[in-house]
MOPAC internal coordinates of N, CA, C and O (Angstrom, degrees):
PM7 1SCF
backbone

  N    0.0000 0     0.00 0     0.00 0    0    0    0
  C    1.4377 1     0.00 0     0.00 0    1    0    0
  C    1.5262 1   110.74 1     0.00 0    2    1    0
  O    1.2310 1   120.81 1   160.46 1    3    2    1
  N    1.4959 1   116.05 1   -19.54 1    3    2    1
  C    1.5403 1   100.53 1  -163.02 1    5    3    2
  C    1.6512 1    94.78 1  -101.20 1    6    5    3
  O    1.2310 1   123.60 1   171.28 1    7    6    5
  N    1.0431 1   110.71 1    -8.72 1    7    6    5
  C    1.9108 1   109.86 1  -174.98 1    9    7    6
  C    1.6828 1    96.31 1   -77.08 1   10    9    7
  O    1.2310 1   118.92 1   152.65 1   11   10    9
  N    1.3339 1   119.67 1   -27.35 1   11   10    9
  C    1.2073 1   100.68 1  -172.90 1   13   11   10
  C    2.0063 1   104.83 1  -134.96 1   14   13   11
  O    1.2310 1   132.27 1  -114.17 1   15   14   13
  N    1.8263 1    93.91 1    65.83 1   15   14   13
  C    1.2771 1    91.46 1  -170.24 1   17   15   14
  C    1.3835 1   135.41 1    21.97 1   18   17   15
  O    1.2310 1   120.98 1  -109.57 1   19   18   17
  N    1.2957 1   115.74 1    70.43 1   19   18   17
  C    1.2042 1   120.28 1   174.44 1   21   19   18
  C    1.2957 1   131.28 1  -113.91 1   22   21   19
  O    1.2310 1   105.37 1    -0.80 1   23   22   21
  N    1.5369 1   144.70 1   179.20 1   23   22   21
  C    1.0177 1   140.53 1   168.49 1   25   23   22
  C    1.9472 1   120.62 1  -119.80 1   26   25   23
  O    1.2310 1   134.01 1   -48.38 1   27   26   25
  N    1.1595 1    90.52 1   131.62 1   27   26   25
  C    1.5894 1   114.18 1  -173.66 1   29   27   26
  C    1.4375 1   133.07 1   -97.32 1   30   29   27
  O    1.2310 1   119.64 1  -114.49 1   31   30   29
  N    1.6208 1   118.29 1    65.51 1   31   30   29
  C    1.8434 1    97.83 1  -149.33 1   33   31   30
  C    1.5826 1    96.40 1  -115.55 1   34   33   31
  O    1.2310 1    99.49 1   -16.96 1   35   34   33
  N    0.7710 1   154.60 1   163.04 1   35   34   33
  C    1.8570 1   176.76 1  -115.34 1   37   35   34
  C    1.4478 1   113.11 1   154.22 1   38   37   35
  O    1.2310 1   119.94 1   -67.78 1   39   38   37
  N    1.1149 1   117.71 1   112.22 1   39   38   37
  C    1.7906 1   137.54 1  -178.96 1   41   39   38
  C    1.6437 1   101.83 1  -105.00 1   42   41   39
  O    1.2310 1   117.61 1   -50.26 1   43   42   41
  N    0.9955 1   122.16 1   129.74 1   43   42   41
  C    1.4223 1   121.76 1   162.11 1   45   43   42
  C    1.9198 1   118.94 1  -172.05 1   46   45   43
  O    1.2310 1   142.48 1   -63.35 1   47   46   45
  N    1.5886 1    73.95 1   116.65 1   47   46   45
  C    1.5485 1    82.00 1  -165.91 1   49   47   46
  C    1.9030 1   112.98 1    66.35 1   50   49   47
  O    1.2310 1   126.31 1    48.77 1   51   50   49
  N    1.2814 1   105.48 1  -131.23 1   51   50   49
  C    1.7060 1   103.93 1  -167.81 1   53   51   50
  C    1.2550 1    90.59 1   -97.96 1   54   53   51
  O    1.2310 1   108.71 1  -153.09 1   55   54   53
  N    1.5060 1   138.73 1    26.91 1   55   54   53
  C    1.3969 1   125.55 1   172.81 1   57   55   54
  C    1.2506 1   122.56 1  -136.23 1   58   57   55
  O    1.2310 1   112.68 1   -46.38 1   59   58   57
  N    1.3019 1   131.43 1   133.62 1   59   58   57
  C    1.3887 1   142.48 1  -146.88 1   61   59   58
  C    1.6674 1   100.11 1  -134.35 1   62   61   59
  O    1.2310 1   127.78 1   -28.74 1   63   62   61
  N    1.1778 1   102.64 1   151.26 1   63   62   61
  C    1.6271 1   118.87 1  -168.97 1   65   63   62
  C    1.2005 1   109.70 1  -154.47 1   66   65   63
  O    1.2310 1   115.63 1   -49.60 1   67   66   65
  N    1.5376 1   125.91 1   130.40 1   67   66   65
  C    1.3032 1   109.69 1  -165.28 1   69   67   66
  C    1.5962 1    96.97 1  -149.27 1   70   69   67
  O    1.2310 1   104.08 1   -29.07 1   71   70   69
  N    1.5081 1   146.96 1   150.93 1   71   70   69
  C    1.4708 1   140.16 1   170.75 1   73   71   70
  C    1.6698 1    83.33 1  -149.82 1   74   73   71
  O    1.2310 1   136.16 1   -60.30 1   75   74   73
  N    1.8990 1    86.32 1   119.70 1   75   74   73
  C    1.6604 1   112.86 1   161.92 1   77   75   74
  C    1.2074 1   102.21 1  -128.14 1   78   77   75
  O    1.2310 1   107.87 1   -32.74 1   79   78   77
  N    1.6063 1   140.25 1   147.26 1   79   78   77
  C    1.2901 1   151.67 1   119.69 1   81   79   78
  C    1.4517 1    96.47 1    73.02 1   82   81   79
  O    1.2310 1   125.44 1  -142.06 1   83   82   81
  N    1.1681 1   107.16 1    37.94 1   83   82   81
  C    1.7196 1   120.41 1   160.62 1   85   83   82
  C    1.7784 1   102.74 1    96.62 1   86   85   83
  O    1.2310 1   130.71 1   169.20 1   87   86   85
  N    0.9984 1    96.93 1   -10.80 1   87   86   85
  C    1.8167 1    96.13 1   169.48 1   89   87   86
  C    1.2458 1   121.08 1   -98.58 1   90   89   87
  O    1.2310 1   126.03 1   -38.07 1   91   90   89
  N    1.6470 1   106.01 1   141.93 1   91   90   89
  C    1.0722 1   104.68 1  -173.89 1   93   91   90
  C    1.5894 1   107.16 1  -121.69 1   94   93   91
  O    1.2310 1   116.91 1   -16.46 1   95   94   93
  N    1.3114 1   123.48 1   163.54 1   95   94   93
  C    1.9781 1   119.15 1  -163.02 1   97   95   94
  C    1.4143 1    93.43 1  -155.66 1   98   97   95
  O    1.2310 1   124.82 1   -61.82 1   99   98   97
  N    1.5718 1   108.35 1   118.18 1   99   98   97
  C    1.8227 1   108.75 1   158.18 1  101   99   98
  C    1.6170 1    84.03 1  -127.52 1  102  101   99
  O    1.2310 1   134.17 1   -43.92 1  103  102  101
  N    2.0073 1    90.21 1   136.08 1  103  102  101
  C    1.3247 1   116.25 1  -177.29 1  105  103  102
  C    1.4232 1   105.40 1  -128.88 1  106  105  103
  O    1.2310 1   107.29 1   -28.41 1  107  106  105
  N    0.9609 1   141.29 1   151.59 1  107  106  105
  C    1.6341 1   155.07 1   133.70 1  109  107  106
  C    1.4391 1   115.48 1   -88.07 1  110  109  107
  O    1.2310 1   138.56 1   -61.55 1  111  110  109
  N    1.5347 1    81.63 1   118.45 1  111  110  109
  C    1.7560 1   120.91 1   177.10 1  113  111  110
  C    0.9041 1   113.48 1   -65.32 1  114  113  111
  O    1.2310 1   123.35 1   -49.48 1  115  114  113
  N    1.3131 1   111.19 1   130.52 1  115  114  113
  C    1.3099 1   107.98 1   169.48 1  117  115  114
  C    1.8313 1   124.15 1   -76.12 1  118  117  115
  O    1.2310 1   126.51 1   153.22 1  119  118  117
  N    1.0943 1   105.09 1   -26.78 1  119  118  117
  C    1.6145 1    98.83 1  -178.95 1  121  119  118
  C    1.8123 1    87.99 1  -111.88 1  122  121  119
  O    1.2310 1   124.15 1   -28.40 1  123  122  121
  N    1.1622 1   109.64 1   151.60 1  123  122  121
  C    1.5148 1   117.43 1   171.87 1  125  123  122
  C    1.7751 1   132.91 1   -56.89 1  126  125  123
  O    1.2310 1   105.28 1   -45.43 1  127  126  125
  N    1.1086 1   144.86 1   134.57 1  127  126  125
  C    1.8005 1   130.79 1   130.59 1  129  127  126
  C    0.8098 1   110.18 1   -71.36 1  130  129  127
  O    1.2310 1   123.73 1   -39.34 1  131  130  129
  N    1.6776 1   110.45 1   140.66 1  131  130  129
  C    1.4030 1   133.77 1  -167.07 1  133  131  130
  C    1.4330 1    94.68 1  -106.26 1  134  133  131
  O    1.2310 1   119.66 1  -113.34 1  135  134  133
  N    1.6221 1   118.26 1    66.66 1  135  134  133
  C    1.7208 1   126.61 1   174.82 1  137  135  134
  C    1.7700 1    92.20 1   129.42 1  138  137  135
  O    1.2310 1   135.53 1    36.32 1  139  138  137
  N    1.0628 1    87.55 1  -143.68 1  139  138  137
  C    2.0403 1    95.86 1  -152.79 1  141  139  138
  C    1.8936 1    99.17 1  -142.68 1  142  141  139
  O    1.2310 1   121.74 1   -46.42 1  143  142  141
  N    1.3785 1   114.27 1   133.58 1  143  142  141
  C    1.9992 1   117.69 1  -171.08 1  145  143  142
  C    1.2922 1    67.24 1  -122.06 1  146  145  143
  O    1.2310 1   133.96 1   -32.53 1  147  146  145
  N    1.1401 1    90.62 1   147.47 1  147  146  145
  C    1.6100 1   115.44 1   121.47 1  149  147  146
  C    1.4837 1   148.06 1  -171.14 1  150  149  147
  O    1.2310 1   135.19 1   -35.79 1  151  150  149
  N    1.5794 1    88.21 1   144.21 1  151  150  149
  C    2.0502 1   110.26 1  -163.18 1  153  151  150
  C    1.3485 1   106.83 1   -48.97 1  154  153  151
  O    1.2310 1   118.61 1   -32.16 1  155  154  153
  N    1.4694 1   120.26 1   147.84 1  155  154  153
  C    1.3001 1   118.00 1   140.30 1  157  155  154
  C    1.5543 1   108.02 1  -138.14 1  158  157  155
  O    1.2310 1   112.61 1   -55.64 1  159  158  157
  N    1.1486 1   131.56 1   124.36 1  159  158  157
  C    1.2382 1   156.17 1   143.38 1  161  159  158
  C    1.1293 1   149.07 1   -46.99 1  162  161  159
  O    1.2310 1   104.06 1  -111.19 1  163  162  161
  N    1.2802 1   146.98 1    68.81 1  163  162  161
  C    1.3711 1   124.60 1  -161.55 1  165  163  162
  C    1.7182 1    98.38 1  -148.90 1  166  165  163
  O    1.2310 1   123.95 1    -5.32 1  167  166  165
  N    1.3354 1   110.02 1   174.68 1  167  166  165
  C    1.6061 1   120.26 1  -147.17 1  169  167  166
  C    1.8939 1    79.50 1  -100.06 1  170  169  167
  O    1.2310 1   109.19 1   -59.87 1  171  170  169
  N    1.1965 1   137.86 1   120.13 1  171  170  169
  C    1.1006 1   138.45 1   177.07 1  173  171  170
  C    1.4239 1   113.85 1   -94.15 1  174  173  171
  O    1.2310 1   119.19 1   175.29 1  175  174  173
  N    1.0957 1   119.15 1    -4.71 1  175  174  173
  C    1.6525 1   137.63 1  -170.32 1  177  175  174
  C    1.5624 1    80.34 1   -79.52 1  178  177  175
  O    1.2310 1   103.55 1    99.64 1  179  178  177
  N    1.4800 1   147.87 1   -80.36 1  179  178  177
  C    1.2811 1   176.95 1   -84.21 1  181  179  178
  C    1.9258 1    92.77 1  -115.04 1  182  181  179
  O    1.2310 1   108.81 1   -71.63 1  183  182  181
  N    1.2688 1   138.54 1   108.37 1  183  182  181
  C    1.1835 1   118.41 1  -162.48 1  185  183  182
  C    2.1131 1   100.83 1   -83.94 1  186  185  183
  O    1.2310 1   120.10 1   -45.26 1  187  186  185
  N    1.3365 1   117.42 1   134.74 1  187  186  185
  C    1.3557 1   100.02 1   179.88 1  189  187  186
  C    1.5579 1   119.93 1   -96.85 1  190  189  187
  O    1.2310 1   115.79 1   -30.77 1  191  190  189
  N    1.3035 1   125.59 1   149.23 1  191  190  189
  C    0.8963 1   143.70 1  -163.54 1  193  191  190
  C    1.5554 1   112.01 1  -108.80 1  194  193  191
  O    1.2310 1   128.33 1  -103.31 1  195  194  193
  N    1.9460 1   101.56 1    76.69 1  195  194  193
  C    1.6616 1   113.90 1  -171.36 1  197  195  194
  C    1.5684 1   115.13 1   -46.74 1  198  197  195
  O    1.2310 1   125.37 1   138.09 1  199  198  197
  N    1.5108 1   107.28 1   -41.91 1  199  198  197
  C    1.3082 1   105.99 1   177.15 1  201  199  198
  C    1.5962 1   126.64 1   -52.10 1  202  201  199
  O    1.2310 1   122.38 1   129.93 1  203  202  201
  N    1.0562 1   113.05 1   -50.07 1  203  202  201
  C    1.8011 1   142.93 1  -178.35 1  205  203  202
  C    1.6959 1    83.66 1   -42.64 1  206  205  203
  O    1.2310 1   124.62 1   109.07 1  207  206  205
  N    1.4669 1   108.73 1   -70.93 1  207  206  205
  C    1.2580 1   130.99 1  -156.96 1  209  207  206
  C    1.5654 1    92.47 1   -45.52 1  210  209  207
  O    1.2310 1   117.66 1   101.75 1  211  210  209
  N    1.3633 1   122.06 1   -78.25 1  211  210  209
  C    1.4050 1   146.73 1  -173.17 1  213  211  210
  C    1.5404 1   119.51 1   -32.42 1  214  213  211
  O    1.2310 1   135.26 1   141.97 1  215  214  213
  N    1.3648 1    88.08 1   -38.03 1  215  214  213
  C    1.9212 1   101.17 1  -178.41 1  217  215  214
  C    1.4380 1   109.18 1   -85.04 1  218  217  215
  O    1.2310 1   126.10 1   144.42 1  219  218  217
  N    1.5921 1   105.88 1   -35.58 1  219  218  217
  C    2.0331 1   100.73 1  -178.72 1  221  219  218
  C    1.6574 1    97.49 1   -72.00 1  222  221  219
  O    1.2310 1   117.51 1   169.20 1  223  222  221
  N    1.0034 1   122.34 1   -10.80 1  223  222  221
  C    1.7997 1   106.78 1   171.01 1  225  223  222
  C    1.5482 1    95.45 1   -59.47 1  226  225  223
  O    1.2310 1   133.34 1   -28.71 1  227  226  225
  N    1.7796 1    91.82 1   151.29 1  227  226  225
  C    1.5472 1   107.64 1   161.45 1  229  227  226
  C    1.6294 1   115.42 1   -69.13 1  230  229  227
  O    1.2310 1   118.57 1   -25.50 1  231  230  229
  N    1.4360 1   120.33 1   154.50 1  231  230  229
  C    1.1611 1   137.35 1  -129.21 1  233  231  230
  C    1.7286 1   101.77 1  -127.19 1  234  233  231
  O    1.2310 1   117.47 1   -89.88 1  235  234  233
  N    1.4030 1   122.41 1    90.12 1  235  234  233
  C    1.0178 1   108.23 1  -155.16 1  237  235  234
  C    1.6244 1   103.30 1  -124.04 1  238  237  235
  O    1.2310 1   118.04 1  -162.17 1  239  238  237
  N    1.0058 1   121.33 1    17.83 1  239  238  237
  C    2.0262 1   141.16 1  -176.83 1  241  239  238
  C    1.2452 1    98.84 1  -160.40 1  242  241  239
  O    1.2310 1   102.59 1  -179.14 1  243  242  241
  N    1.5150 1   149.50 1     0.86 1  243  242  241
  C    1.7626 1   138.21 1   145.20 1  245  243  242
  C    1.7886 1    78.55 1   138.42 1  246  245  243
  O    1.2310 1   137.00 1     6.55 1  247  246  245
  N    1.5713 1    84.67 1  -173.45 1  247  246  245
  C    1.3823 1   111.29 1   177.85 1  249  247  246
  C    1.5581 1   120.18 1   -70.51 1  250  249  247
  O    1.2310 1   125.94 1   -31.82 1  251  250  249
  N    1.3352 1   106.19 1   148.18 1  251  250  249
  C    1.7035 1    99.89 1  -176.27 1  253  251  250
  C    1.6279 1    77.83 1   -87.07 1  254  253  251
  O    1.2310 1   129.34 1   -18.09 1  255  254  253
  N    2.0326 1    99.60 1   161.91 1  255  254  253
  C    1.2477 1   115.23 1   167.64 1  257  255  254
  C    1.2453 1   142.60 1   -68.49 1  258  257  255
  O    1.2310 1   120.10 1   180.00 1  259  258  257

């Protein structure tokens, strides 16, 4: 989400979590979710680049080729 300005939010129960544009925010709600959403955001105009994406994951069986 953040390579291609995006937005990142997770609701669950009275607690909210959110990462935009390098910031990150955990808040408590005041009124409850009854279970857990979650947003994803991103500028679709912007073409994405799966690979880019794929390789900044952590690396847990070696490098992709």
């Amino acid at each position: 989400m953040q390579m291609h300005s995006g937005n990142f939010v997770v609701v669950s129960y009275q607690e909210a979590f959110r990462a935009r544009e390098g910031i990150t925010q955990s808040v408590c709600l005041p009124h409850g979710w009854q279970g857990t959403i979650v947003v994803l955001e991103w500028n679709t105009d912007r073409p994405l680049n799966t690979l880019a994406v794929y390789r900044s994951w952590p690396d847990s069986e070696g490098p992709l080729p």
